[in-house]
Every structure is written in C-alpha cells, then in structure tokens.
PDB file of N, CA, C and O in Angstrom:
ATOM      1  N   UNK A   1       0.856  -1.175   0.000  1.00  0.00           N
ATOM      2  CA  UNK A   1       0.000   0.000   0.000  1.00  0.00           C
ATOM      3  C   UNK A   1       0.898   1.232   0.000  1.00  0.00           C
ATOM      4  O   UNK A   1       1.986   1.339   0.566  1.00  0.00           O
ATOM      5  N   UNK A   2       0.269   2.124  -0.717  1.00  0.00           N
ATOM      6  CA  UNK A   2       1.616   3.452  -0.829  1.00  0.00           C
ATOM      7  C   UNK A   2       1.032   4.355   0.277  1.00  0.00           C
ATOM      8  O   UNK A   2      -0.016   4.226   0.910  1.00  0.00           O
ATOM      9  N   UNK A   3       1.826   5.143   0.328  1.00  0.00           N
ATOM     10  CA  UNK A   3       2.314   6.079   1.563  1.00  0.00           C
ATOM     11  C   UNK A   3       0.704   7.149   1.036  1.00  0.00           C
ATOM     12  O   UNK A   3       0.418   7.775   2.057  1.00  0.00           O
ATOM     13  N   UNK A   4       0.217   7.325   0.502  1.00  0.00           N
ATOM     14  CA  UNK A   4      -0.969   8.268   0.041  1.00  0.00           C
ATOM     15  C   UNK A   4      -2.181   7.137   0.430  1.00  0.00           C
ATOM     16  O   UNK A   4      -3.116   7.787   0.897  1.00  0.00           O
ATOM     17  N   UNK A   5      -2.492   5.788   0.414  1.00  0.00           N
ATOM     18  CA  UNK A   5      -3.392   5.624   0.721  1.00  0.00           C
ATOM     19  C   UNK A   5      -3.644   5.242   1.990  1.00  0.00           C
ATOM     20  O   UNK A   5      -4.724   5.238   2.581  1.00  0.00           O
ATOM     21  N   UNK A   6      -2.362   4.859   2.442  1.00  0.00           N
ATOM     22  CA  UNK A   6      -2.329   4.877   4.250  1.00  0.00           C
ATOM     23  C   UNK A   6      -2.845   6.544   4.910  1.00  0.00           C
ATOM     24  O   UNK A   6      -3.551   6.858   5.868  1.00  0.00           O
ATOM     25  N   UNK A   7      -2.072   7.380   3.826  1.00  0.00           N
ATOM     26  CA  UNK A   7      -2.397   8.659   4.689  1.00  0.00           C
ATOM     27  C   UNK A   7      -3.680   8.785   4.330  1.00  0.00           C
ATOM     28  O   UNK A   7      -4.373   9.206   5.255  1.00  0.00           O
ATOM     29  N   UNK A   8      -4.285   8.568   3.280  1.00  0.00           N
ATOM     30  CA  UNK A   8      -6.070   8.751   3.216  1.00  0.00           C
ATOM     31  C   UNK A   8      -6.632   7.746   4.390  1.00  0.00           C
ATOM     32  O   UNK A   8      -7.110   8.334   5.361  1.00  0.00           O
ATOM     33  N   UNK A   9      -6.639   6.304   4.431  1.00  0.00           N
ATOM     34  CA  UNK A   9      -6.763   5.791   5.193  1.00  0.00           C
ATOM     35  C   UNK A   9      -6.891   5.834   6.815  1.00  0.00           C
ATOM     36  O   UNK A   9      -7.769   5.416   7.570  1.00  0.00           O
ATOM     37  N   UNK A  10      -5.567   6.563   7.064  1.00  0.00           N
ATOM     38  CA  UNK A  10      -5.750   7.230   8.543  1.00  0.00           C
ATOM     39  C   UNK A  10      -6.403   8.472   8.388  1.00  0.00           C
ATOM     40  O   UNK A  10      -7.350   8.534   9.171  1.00  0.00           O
ATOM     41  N   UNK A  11      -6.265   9.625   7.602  1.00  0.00           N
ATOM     42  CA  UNK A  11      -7.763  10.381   7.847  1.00  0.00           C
ATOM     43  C   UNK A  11      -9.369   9.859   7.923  1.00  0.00           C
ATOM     44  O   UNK A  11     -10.304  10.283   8.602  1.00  0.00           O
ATOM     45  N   UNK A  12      -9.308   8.953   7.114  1.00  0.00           N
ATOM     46  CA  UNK A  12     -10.769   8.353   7.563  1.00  0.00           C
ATOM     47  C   UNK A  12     -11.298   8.182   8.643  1.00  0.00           C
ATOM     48  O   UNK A  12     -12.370   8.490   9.164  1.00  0.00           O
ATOM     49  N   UNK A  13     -10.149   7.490   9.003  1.00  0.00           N
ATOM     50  CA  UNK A  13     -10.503   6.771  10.345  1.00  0.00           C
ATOM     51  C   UNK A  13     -10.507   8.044  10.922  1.00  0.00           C
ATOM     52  O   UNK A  13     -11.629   8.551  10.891  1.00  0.00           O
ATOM     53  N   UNK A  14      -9.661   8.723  11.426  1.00  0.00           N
ATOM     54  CA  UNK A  14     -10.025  10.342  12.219  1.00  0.00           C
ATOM     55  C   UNK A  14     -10.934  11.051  11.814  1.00  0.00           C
ATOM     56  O   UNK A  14     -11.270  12.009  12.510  1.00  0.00           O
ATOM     57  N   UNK A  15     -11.371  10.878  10.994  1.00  0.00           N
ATOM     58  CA  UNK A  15     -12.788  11.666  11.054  1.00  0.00           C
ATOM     59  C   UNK A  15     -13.850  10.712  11.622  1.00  0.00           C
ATOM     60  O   UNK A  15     -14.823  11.081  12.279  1.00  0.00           O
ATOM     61  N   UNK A  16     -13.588   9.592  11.333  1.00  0.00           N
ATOM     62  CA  UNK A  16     -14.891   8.322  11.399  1.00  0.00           C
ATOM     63  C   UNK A  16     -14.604   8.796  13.237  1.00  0.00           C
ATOM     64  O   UNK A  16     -15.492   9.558  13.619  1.00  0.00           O
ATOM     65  N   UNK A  17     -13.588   8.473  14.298  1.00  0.00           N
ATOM     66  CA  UNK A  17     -13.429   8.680  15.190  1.00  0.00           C
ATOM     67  C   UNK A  17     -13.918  10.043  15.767  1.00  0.00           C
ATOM     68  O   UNK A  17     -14.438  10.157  16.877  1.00  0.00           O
ATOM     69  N   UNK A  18     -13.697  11.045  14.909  1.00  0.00           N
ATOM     70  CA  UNK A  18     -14.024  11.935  15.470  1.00  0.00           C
ATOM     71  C   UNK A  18     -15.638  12.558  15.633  1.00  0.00           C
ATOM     72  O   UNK A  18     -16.082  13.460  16.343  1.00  0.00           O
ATOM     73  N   UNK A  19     -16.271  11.662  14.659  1.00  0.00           N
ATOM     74  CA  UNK A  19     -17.471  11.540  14.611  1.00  0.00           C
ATOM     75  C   UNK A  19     -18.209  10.913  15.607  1.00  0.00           C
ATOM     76  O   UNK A  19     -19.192  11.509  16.046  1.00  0.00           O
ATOM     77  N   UNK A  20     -17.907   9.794  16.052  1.00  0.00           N
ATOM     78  CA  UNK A  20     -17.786   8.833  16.964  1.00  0.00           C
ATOM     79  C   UNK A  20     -18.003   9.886  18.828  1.00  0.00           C
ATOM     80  O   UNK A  20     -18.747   9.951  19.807  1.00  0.00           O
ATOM     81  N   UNK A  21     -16.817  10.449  18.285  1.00  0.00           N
ATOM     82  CA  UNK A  21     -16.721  11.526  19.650  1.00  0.00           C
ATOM     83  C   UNK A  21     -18.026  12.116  19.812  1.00  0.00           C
ATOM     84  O   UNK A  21     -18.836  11.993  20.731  1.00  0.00           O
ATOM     85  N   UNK A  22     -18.073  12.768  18.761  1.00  0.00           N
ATOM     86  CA  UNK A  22     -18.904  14.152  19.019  1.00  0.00           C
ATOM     87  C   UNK A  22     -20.536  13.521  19.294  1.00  0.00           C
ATOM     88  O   UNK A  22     -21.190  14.346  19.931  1.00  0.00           O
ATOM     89  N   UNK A  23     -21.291  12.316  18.976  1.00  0.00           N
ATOM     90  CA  UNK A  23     -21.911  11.279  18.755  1.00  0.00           C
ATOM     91  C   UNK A  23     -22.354  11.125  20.223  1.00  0.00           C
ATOM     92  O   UNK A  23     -23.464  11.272  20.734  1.00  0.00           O
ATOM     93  N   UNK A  24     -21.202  10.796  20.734  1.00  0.00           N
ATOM     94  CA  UNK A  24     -21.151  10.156  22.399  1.00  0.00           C
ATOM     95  C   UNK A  24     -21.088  11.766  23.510  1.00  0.00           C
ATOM     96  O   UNK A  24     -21.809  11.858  24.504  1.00  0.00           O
ATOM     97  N   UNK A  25     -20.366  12.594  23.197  1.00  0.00           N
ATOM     98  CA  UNK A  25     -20.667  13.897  23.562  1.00  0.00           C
ATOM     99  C   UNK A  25     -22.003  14.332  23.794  1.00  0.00           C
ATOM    100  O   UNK A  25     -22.559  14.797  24.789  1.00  0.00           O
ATOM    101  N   UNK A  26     -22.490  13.999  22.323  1.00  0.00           N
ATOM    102  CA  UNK A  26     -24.267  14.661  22.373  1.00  0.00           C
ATOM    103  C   UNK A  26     -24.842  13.558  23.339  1.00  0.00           C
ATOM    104  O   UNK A  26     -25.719  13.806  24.167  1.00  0.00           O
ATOM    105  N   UNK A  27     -24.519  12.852  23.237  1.00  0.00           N
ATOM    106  CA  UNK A  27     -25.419  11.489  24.204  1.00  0.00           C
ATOM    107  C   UNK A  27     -25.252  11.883  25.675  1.00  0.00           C
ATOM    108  O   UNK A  27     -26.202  11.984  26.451  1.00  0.00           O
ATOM    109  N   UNK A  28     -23.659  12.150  26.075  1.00  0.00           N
ATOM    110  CA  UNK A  28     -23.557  12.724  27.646  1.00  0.00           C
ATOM    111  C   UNK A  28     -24.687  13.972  27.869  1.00  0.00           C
ATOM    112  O   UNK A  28     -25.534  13.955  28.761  1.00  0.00           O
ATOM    113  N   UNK A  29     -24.514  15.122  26.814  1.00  0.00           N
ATOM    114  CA  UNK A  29     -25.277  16.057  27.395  1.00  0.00           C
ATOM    115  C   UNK A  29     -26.594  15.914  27.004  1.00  0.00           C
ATOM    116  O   UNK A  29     -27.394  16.833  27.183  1.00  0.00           O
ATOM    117  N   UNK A  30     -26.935  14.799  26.457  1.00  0.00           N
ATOM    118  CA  UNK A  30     -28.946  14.451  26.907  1.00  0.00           C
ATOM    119  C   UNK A  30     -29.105  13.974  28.046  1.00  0.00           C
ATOM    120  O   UNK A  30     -29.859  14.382  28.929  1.00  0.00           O
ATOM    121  N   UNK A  31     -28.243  12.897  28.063  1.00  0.00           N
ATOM    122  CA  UNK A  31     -28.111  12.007  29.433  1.00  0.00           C
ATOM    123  C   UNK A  31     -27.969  13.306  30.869  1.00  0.00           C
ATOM    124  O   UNK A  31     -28.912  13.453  31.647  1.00  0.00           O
ATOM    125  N   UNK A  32     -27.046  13.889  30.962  1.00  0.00           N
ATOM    126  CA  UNK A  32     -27.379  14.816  31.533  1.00  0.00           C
ATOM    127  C   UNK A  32     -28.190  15.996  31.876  1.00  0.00           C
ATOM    128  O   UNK A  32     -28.103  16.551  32.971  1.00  0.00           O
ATOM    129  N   UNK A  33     -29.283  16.523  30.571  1.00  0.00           N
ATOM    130  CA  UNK A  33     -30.142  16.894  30.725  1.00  0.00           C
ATOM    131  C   UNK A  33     -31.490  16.708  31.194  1.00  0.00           C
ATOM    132  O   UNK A  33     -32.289  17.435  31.785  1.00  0.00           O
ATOM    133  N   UNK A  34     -31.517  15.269  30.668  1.00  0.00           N
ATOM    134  CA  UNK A  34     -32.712  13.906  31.299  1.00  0.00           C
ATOM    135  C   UNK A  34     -32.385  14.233  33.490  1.00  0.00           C
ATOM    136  O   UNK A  34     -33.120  14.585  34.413  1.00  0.00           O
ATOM    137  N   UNK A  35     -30.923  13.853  33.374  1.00  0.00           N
ATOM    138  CA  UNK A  35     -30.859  14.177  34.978  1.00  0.00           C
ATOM    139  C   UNK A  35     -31.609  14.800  35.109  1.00  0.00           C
ATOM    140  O   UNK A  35     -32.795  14.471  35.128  1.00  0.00           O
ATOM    141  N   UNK A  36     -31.186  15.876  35.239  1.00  0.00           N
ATOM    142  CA  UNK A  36     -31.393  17.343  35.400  1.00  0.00           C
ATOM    143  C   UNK A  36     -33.008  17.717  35.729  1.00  0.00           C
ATOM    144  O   UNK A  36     -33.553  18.348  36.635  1.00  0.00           O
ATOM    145  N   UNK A  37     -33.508  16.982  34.493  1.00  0.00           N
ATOM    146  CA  UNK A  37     -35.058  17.158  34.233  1.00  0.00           C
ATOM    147  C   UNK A  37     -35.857  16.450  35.394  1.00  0.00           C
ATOM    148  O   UNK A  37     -36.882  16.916  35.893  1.00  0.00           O
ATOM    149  N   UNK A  38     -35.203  15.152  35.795  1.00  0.00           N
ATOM    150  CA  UNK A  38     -35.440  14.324  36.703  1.00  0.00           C
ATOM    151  C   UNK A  38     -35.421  14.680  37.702  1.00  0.00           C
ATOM    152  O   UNK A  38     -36.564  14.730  38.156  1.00  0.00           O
ATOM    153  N   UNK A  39     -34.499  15.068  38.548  1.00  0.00           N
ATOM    154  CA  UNK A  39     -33.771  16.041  39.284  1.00  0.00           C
ATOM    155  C   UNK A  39     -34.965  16.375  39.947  1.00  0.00           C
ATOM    156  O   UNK A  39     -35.576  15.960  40.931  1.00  0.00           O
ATOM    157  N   UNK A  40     -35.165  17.619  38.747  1.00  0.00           N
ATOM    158  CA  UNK A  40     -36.133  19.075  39.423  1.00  0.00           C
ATOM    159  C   UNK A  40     -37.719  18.094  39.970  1.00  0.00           C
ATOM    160  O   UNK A  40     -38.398  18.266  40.982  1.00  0.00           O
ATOM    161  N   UNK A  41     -37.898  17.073  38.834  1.00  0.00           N
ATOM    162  CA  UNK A  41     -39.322  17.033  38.968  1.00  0.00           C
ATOM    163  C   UNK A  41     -39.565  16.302  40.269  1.00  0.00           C
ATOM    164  O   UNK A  41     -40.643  16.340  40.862  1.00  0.00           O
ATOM    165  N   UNK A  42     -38.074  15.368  40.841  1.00  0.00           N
ATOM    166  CA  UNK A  42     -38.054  14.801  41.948  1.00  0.00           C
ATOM    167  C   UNK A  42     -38.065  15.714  43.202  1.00  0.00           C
ATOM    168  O   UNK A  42     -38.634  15.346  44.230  1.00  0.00           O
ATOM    169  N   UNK A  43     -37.457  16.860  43.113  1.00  0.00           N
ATOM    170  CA  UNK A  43     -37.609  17.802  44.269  1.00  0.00           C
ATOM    171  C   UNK A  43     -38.667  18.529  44.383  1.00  0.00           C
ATOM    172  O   UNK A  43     -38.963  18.813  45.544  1.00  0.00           O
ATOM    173  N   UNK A  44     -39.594  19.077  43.251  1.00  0.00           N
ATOM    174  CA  UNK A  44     -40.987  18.948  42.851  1.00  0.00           C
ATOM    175  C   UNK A  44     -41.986  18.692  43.894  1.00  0.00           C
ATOM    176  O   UNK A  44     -42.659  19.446  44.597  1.00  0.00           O
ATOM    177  N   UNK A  45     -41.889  17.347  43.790  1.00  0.00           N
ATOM    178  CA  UNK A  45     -43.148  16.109  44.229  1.00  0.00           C
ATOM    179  C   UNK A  45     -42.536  16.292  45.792  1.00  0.00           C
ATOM    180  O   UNK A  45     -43.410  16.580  46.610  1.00  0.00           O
ATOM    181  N   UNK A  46     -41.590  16.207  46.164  1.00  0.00           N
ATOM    182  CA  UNK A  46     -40.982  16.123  47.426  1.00  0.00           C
ATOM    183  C   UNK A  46     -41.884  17.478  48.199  1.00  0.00           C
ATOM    184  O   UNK A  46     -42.786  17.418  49.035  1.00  0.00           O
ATOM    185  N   UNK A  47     -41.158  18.821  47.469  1.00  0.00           N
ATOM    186  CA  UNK A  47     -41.944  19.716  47.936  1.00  0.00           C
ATOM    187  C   UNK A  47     -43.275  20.013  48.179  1.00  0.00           C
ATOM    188  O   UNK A  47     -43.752  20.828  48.969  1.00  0.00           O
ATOM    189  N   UNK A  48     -43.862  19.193  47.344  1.00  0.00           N
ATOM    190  CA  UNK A  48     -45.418  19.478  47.413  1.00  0.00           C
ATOM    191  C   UNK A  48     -46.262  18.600  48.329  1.00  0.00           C
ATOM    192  O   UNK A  48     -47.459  18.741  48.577  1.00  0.00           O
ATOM    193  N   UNK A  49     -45.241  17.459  48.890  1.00  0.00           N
ATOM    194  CA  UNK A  49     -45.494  16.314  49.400  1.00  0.00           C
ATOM    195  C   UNK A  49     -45.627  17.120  51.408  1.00  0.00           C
ATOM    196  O   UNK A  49     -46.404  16.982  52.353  1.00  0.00           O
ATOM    197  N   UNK A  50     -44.339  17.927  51.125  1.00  0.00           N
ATOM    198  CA  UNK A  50     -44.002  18.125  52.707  1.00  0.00           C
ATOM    199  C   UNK A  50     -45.162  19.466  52.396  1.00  0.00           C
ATOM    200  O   UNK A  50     -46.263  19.198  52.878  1.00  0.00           O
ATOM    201  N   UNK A  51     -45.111  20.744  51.734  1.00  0.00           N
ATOM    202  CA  UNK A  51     -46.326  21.506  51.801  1.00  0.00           C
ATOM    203  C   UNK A  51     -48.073  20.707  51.869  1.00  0.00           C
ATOM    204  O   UNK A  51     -48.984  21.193  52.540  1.00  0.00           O
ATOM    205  N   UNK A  52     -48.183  19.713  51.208  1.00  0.00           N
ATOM    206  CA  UNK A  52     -49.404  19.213  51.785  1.00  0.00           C
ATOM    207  C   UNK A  52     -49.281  18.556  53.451  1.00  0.00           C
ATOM    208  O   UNK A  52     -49.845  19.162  54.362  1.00  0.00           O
ATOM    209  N   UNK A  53     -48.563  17.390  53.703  1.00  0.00           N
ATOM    210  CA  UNK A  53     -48.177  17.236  54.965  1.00  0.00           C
ATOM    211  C   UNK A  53     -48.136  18.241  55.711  1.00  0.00           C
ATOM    212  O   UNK A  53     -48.433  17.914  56.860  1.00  0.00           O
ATOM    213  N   UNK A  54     -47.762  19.999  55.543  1.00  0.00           N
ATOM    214  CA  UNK A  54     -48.106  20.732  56.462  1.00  0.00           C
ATOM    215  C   UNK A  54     -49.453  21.067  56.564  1.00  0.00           C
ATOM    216  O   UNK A  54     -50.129  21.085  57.592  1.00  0.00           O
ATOM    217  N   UNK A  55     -49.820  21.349  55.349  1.00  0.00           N
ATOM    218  CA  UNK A  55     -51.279  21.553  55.736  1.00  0.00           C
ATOM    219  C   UNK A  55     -52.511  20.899  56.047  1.00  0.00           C
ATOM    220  O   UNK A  55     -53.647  21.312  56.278  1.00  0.00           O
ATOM    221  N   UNK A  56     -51.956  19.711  55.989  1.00  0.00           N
ATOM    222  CA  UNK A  56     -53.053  18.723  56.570  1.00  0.00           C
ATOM    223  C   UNK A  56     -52.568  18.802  58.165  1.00  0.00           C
ATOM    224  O   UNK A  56     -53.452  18.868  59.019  1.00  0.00           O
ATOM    225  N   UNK A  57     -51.468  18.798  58.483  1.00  0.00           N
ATOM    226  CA  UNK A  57     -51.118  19.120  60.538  1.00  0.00           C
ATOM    227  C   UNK A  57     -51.717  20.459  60.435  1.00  0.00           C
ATOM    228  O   UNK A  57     -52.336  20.550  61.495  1.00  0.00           O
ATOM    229  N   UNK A  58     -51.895  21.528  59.796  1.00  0.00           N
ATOM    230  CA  UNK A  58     -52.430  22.907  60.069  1.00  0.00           C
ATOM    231  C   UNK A  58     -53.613  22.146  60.448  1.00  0.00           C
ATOM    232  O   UNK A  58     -53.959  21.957  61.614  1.00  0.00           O
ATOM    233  N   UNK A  59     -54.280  21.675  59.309  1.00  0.00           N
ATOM    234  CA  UNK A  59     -55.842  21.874  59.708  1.00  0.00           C
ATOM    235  C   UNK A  59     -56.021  21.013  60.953  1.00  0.00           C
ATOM    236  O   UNK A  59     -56.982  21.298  61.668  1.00  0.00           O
ATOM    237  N   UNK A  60     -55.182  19.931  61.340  1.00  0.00           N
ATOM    238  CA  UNK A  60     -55.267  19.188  62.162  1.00  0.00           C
ATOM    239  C   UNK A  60     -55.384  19.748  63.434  1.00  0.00           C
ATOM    240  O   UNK A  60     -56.190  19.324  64.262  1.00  0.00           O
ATOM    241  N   UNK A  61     -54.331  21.035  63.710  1.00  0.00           N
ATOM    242  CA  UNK A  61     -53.985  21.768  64.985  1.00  0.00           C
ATOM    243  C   UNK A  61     -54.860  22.947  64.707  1.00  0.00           C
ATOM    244  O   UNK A  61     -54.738  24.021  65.296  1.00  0.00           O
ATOM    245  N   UNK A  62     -55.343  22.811  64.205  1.00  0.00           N
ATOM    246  CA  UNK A  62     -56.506  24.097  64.199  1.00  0.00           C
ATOM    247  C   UNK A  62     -57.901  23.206  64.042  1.00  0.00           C
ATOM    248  O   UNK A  62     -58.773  24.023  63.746  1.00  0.00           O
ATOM    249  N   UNK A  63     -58.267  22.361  64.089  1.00  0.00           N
ATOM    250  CA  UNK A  63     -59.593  21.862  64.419  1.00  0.00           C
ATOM    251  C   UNK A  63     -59.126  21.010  65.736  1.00  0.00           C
ATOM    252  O   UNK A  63     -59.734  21.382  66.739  1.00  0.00           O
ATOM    253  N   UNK A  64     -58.442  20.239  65.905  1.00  0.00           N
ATOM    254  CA  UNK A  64     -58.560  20.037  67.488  1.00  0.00           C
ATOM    255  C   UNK A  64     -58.281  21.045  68.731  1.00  0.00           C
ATOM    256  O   UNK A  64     -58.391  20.827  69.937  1.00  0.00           O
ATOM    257  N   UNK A  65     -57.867  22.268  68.012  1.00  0.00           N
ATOM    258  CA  UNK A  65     -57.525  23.557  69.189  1.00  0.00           C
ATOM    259  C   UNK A  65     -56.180  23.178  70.159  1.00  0.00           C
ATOM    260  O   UNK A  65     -56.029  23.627  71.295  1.00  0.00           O
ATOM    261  N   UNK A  66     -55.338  22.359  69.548  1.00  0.00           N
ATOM    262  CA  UNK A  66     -53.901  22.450  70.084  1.00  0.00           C
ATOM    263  C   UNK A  66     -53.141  22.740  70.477  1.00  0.00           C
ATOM    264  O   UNK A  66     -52.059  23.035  69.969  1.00  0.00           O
ATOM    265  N   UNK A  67     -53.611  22.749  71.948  1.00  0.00           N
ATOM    266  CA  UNK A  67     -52.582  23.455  72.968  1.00  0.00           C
ATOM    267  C   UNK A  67     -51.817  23.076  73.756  1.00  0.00           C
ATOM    268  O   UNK A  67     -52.073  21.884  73.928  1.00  0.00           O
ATOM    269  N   UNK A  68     -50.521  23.543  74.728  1.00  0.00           N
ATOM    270  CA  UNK A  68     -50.394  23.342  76.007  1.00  0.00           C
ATOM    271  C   UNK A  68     -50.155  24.265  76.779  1.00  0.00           C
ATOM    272  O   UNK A  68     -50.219  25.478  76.583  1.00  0.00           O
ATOM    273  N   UNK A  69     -49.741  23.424  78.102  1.00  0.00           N
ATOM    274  CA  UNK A  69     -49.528  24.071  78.947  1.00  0.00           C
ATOM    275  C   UNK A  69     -48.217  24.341  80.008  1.00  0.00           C
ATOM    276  O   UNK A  69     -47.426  23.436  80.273  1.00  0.00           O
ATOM    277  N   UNK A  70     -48.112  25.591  80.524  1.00  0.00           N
ATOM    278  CA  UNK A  70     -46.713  25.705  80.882  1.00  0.00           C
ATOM    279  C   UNK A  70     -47.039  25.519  82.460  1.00  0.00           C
ATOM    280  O   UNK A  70     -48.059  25.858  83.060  1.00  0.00           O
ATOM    281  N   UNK A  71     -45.776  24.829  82.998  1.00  0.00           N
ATOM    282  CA  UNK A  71     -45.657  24.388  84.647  1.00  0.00           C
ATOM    283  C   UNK A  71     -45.489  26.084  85.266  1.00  0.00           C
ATOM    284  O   UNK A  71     -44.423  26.699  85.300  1.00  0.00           O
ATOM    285  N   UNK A  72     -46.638  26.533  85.657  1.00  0.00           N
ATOM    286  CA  UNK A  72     -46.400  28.042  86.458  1.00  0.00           C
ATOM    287  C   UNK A  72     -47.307  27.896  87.177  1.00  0.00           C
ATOM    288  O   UNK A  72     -48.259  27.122  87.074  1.00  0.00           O
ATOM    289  N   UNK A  73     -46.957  28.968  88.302  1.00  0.00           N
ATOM    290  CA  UNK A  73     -48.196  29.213  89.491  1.00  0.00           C
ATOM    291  C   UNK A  73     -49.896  29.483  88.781  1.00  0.00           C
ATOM    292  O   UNK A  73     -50.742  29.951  89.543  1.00  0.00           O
ATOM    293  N   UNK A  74     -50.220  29.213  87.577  1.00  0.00           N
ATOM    294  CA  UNK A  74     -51.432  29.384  86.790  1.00  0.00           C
ATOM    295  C   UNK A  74     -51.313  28.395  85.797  1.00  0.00           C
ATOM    296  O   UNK A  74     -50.891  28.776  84.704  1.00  0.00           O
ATOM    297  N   UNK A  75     -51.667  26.901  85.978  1.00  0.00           N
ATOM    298  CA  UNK A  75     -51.327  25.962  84.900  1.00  0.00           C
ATOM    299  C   UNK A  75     -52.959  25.909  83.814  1.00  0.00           C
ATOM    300  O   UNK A  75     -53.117  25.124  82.878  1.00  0.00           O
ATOM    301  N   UNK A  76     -53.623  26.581  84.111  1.00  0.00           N
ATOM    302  CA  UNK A  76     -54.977  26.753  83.261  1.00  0.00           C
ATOM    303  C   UNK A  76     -54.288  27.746  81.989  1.00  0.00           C
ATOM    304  O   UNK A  76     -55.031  28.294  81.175  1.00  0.00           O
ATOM    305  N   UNK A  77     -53.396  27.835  81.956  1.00  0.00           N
ATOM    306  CA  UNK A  77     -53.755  29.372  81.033  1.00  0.00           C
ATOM    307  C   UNK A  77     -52.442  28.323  79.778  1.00  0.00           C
ATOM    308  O   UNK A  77     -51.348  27.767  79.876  1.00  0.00           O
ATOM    309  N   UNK A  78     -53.541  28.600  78.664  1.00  0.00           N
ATOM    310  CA  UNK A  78     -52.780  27.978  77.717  1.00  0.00           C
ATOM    311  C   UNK A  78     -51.911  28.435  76.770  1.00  0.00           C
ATOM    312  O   UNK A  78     -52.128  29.644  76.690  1.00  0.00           O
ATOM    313  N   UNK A  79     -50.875  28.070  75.860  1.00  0.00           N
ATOM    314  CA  UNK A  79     -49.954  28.414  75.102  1.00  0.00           C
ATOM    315  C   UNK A  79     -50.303  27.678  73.728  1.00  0.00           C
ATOM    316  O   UNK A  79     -50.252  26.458  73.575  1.00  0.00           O
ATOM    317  N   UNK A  80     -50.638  28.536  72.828  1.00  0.00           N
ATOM    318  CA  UNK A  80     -51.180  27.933  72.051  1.00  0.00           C
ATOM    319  C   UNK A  80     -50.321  27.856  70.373  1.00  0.00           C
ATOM    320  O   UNK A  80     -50.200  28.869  69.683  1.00  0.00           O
ATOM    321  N   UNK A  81     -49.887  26.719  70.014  1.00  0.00           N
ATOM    322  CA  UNK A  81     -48.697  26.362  69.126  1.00  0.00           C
ATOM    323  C   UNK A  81     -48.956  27.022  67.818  1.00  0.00           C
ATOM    324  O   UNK A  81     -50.004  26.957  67.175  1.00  0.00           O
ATOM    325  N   UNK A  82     -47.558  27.849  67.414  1.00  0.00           N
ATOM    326  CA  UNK A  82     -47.940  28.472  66.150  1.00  0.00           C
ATOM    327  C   UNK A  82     -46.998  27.642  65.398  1.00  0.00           C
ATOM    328  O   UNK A  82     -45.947  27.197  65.859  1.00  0.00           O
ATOM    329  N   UNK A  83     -47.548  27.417  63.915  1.00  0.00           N
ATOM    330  CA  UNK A  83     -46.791  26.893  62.781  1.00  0.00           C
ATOM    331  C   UNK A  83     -46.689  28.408  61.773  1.00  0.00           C
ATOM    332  O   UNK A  83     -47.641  29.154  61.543  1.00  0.00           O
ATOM    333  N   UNK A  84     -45.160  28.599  61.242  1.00  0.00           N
ATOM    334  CA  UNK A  84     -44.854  29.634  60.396  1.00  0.00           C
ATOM    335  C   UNK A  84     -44.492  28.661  59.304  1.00  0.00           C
ATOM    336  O   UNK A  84     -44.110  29.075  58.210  1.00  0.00           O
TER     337      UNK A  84
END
C-alpha cells in the first residue's frame, strides 16, 4: 500500500473517530439533561409532598384547638402552638 493511501486511510478513520466523539458527547449532554429534568421534577413532588403534609397538621392543629400548657403558678392558662 503506498504512503498516500495509508495517509487517506488514517484520515478516515479520524474523522470516522471523530465523529464517533462528538456522537457520544451529544449522548452525555442528553443524558445529563434527562438528569437534570429528573432532578427538578423529583424535588418537585418532594416539595409538594411536605407543603401538603403541612397543611393537613395545620388543619389538624386548628380543628382540634392544640394546645399546652406551661408548669407556672397558673397551669390553666394555655400556650397555644404556632406553625410559620
């Protein structure tokens, strides 16, 4: 084989390779965008999970009238629990 078709030969292949690259590149940054997407929608559901969980204890401590009480010379007088 002469020295011109080896050198065509190995450009092929470097481009075929370099194609190859750029191929698997685009694949990392879907793959990483998919994360990403995943990610958010997982912290999402989480959030909305613990905001309902609060508001179902809101309504909970506000229809049973949820209180206590502190050890003082007046143990009738109640302290009544705030959620912020």
């Amino acid at each position: 084989m002469s020295t011109h078709h080896q050198l065509q030969l190995l450009r092929q292949q470097l481009e075929q390779q370099q194609q190859q690259t750029q191929v698997a590149i685009a694949q990392v940054h879907l793959i990483k965008d998919q994360l990403a997407a995943e990610t958010a929608a997982r912290i999402e559901a989480q959030v909305m999970d613990v905001l309902s969980f609060v508001g179902l204890l809101w309504t909970f401590i506000s229809l049973k009238g949820l209180t206590c009480r502190v050890d003082s010379q007046d143990p009738s007088i109640p302290i009544a629990i705030l959620i912020i």
